[in-house]
C-alpha positions as CSV (number, residue, x, y, z in Angstrom):
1,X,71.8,-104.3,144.4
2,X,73.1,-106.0,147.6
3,X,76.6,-107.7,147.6
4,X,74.5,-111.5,147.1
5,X,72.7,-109.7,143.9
6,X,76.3,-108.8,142.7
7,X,77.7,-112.1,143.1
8,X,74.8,-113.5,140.7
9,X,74.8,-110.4,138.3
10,X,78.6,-110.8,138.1
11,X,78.4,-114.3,137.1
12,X,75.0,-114.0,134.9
13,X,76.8,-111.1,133.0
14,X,80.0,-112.9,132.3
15,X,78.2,-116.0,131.1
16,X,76.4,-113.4,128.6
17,X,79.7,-111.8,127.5
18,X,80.8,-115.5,126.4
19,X,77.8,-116.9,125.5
20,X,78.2,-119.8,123.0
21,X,75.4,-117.7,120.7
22,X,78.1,-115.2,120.2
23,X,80.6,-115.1,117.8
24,X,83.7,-115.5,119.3
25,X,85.5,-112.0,117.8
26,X,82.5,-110.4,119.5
27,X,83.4,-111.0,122.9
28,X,85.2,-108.6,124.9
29,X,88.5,-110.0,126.7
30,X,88.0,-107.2,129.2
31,X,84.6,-107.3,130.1
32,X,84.6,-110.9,130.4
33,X,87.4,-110.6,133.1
34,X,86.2,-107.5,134.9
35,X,83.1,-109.1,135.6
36,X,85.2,-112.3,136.9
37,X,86.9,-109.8,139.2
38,X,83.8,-108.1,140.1
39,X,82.2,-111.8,141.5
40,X,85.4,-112.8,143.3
41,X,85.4,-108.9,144.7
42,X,82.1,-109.4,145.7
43,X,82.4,-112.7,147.4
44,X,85.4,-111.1,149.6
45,X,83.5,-108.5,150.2
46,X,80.4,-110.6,151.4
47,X,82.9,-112.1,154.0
48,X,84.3,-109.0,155.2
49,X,80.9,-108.2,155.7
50,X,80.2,-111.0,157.7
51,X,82.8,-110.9,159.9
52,X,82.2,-107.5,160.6
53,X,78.5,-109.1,161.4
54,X,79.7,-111.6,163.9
55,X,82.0,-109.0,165.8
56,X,79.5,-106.7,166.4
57,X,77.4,-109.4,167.7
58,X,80.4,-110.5,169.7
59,X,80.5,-107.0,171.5
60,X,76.2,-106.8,171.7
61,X,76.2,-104.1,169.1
62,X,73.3,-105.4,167.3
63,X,72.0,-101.7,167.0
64,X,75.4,-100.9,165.1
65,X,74.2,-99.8,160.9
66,X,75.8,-102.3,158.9
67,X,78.6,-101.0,157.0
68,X,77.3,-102.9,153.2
69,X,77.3,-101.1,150.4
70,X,74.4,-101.1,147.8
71,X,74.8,-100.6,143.7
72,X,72.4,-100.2,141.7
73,X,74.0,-102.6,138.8
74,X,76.7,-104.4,139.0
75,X,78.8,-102.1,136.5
76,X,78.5,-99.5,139.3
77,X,80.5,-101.9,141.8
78,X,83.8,-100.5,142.8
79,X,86.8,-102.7,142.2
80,X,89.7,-101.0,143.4
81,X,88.7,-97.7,143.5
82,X,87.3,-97.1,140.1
83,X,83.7,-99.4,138.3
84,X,83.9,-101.7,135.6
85,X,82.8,-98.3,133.1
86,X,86.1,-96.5,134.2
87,X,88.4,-99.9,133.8
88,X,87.4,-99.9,130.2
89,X,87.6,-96.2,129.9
90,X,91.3,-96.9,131.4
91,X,92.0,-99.0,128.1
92,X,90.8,-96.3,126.0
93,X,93.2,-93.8,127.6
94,X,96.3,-95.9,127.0
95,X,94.7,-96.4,122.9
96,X,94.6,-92.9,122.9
97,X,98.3,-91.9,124.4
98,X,99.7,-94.5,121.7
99,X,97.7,-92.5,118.8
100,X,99.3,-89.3,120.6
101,X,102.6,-90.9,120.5
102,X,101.7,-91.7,116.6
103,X,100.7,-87.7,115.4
104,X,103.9,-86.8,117.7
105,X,105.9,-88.9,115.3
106,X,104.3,-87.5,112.7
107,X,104.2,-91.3,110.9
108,X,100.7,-92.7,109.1
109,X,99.8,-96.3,110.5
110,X,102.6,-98.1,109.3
111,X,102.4,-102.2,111.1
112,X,105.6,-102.0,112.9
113,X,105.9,-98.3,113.9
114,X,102.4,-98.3,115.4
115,X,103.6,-101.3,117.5
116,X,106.7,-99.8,118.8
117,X,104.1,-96.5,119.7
118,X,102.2,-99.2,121.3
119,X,105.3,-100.8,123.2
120,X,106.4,-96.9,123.9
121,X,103.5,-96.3,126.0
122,X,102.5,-99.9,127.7
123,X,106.2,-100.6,128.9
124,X,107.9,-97.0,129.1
125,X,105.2,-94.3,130.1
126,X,102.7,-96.4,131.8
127,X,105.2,-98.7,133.1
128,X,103.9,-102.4,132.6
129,X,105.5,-105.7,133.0
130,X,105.2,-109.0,133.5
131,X,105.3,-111.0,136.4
132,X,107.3,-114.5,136.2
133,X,106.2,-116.0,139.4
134,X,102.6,-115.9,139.7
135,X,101.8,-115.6,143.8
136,X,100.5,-112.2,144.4
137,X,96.6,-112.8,143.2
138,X,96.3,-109.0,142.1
139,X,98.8,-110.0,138.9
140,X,95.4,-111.9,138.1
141,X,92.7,-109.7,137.6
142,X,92.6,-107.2,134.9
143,X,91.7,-104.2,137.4
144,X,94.8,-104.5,139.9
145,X,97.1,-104.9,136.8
146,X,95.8,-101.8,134.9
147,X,96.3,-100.2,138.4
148,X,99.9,-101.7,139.6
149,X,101.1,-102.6,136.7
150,X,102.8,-105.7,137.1
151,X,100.7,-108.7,135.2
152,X,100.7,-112.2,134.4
153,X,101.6,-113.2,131.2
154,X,98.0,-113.7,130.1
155,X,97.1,-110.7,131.1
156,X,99.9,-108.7,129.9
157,X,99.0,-109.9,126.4
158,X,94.9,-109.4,127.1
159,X,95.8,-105.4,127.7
160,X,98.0,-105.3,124.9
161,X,95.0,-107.1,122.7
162,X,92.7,-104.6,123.5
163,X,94.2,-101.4,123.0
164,X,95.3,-102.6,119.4
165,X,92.0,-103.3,119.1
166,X,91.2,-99.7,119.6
167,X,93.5,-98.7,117.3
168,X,91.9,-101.0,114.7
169,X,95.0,-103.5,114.9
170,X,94.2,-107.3,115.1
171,X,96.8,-108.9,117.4
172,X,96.5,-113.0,118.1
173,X,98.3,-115.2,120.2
174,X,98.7,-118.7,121.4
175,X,100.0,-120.3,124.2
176,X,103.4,-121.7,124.3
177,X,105.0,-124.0,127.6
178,X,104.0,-122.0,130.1
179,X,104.1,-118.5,128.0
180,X,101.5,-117.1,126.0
181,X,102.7,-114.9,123.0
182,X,101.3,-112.7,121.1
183,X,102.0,-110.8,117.2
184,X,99.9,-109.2,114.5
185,X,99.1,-111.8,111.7
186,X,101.3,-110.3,108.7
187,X,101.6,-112.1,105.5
188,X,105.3,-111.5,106.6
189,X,106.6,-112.7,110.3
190,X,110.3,-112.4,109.3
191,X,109.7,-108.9,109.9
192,X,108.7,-109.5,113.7
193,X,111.4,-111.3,114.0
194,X,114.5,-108.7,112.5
195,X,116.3,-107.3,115.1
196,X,116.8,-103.4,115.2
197,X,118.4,-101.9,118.3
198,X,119.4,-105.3,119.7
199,X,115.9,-106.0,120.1
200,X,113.2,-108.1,117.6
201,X,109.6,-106.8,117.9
202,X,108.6,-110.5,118.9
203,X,110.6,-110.0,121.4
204,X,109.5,-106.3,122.8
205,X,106.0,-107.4,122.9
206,X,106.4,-110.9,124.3
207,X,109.3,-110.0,126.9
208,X,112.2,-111.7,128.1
209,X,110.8,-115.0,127.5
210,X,112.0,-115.0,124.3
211,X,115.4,-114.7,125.1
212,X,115.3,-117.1,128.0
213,X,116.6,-120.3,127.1
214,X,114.8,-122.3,129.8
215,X,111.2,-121.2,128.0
216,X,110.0,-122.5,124.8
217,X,109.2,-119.5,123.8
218,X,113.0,-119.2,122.9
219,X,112.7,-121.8,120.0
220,X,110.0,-119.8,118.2
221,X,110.9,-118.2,115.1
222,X,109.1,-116.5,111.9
223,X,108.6,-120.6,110.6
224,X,107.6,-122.2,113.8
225,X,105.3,-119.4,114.1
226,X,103.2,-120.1,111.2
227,X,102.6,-123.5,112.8
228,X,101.3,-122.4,116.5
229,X,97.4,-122.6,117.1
230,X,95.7,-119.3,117.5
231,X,94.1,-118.9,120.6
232,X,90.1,-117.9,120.5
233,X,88.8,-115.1,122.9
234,X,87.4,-117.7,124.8
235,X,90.0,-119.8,124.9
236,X,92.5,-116.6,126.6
237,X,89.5,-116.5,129.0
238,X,89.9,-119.7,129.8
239,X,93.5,-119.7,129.9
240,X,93.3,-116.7,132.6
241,X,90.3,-118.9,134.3
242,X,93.0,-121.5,134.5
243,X,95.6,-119.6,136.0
244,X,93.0,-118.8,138.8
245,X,92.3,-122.3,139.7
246,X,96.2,-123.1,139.9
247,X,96.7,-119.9,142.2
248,X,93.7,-120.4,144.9
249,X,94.4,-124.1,145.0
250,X,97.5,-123.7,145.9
251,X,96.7,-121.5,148.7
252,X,93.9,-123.4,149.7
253,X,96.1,-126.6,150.2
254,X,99.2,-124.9,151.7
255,X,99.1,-126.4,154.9
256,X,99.0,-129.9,152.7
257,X,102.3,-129.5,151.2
258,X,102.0,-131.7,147.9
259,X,98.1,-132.8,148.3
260,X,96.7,-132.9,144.3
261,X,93.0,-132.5,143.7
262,X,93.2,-136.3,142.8
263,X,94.9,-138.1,145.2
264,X,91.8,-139.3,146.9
265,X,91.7,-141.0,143.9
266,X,94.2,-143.2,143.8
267,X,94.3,-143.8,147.7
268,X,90.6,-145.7,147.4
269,X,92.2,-148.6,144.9
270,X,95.0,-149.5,148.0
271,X,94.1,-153.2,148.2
272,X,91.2,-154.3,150.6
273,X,90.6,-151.0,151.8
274,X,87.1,-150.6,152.8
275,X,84.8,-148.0,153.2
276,X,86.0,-146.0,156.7
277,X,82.8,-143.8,158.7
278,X,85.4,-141.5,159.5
279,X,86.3,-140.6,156.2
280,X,84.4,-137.6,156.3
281,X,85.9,-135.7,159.3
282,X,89.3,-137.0,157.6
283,X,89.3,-135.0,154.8
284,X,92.1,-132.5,154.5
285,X,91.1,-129.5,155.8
286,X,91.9,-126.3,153.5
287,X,91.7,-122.6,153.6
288,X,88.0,-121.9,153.2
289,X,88.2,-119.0,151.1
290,X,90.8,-119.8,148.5
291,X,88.9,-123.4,148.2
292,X,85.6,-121.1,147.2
293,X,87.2,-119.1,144.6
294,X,89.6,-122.0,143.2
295,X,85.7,-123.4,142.7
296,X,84.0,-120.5,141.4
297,X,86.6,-120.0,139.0
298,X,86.1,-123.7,137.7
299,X,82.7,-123.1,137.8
300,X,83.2,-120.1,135.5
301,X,85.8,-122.1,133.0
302,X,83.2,-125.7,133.1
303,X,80.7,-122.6,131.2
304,X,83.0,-122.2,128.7
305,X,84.4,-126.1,128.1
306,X,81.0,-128.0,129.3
307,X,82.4,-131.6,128.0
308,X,86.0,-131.0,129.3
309,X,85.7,-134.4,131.4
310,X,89.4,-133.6,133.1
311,X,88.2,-130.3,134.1
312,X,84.6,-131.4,135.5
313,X,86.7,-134.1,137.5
314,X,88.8,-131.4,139.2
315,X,85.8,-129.6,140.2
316,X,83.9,-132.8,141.1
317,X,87.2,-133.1,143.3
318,X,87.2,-129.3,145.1
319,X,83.4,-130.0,145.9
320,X,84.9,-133.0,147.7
321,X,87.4,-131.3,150.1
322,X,84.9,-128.8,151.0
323,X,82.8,-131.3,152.0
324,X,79.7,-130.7,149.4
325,X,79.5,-134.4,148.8
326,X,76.0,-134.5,147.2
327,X,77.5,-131.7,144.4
328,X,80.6,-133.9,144.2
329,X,78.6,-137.1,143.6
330,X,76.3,-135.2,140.7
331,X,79.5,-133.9,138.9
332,X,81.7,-136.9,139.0
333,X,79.0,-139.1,137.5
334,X,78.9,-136.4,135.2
335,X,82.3,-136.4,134.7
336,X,82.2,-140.2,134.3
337,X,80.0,-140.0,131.1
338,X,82.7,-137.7,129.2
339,X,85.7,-139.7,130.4
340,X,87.9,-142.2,128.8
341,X,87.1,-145.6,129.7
342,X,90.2,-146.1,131.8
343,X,89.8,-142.5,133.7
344,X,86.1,-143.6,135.0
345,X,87.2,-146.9,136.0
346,X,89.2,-144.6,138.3
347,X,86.7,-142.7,139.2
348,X,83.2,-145.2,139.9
349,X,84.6,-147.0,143.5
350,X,85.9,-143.1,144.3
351,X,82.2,-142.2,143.7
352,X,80.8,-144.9,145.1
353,X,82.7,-144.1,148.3
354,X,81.4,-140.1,148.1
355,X,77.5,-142.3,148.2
356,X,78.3,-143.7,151.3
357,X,79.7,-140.7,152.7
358,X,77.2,-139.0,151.2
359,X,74.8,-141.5,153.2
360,X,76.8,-141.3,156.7
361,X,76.3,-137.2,156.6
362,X,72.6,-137.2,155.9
363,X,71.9,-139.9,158.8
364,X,74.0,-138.0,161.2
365,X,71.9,-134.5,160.5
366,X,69.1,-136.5,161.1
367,X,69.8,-137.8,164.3
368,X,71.4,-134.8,165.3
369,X,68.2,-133.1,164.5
370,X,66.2,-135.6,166.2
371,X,67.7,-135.0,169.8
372,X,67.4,-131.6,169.5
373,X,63.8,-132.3,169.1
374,X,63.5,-134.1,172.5
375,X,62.7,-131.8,175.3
């Protein structure tokens, strides 16, 4: 399996891991995210590859072996050292350490004490915590964190969901501002919430979010709690889908300090502004890379919400500033359909504009094909 195969593997497996034909306790947070890791992997890989290409052309090394690696599934693919088999096998490891930690204590399987084994062994032996400024895009993939230990909040919580779930433990969680918590649904949350040591167990397992005033996660207590929506497995997917898109837009539009995917938007209502031929050329330039994997991971997230109209729009938008106007066309007309009434009056003269340039593109790959015809 070449590094393209992998790319499609990677994506064709994670859309199989959420499929909407499976029930939603069924999915596996991990897998789903180690296979997102495995196509973005692959895709940096697949550049690095090409560079490599282009320099040894660059020094007429054409006889030079290329230096791609081959697996025979994409499981097999290394991501940091170790495949998606030994990641999982990783989680498992840490599942059994805590039920170590439980015989050592010689306690049976008591809610709160097999929680503070858990907390024991994610935060004191192993060594994990959270990171509160997201910048560093290992903190966003499930392989890097296992490995550095040092996660975003979404994460954090994914890792501690599925060793519990090892141990037979249900843990939930729900998103929260900008924090997502987690606890174990107990007929009684007053309990999470006692504080022994100088500590809650909300608090151990959710971090110092709890006790920062500035988060809202401060105002949560044992009655609030009750109240909070529970997040699906698909929906933490998402939210760590999200997180990507946020992360490698921002990179991507660094040298366009303050540009938002929609402010082409409202630049096309100024009044009697009219269709420009060099709009094209004129459009922000970005960071290639982090454009394509802001896009592939709204590619990703538009397979799990296929009517979120907001989210089709942004992606309609990222096809735009990388120039794939036909794509952007197709999903803002798409996007049009599922919008509120005022949102696609927004949107039609944008996408009437995108026809034009569209139009202007074509012709000029035309002619620019034609004279390369004449001898």
């Amino acid at each position: 399996m070449t590094v393209y195969q992998v790319l499609e593997a990677a994506r064709e497996r994670f859309t199989q891991e959420i499929s909407f034909r499976s029930k939603d306790k069924d999915i596996s947070l991990a897998k789903a995210l180690l296979f997102v890791a495995a196509e973005d992997d692959a895709f940096l890989a697949l550049n690095r590859e090409m560079d490599a290409h282009s320099l040894r052309n660059e020094r007429r090394d054409l006889s030079s072996p290329s230096d791609a690696e081959e697996w025979d599934y994409v499981e097999a693919m290394p991501l940091a050292g170790k495949n998606i088999s030994e990641w999982l096998s990783e989680l498992d490891a840490i599942a059994k350490e805590v039920e170590a930690e439980l015989v050592s204590r010689d306690i049976g399987c008591d809610l709160l004490e097999v929680l503070e084994a858990v907390n024991k062994v994610l935060f004191e032996s192993r060594g994990f915590k959270r990171s509160s400024i997201l910048t560093d895009s290992k903190c966003s993939y499930l392989h890097f964190v296992l490995s550095s230990r040092c996660a975003s909040a979404i994460l954090l919580s994914v890792i501690y969901i599925e060793v519990c779930r090892r141990l037979n433990l249900t843990i939930v969680g729900s998103r929260v501002g900008e924090d997502f918590l987690i606890w174990p649904p107990t007929g009684n949350p007053e309990e999470l919430f006692k504080v022994t040591s100088g500590h809650s167990l909300f608090g151990l397992v959710n971090g110092k979010c709890v006790d920062d005033p500035r988060s809202k996660a401060s105002d949560i207590n044992s009655n609030s709690l009750l109240g909070l929506d529970i997040a699906t497995n698909r929906d933490i997917i998402g939210i760590a889908l999200a997180n990507l898109i946020r992360l490698y837009w921002k990179r991507a539009s660094r040298k366009n300090f303050g540009l938002m995917l929609t402010s082409p938007l409202r630049s096309v209502h100024k009044v009697d502004e009219k269709f420009n031929k060099n709009d094209g050329p004129n459009v922000p330039l970005l960071r290639p890379q982090e454009l394509r994997l802001a896009i592939m991971a709204s590619q990703r997230l538009l397979i799990l919400q296929p009517h979120n109209w907001s989210l089709r729009r942004d992606y309609g938008m990222m096809l735009y500033y990388s120039r794939e106007y036909e794509k952007a066309v197709q999903e803002l007309s798409i996007c049009m359909a599922f919008a509120p009434e005022e949102e696609a009056e927004v949107l039609e003269p944008f996408v009437e504009k995108l026809h034009l340039m569209r139009l202007e593109s074509s012709w000029k790959s035309l002619g620019q094909k034609g004279r390369l015809a004449v001898p």
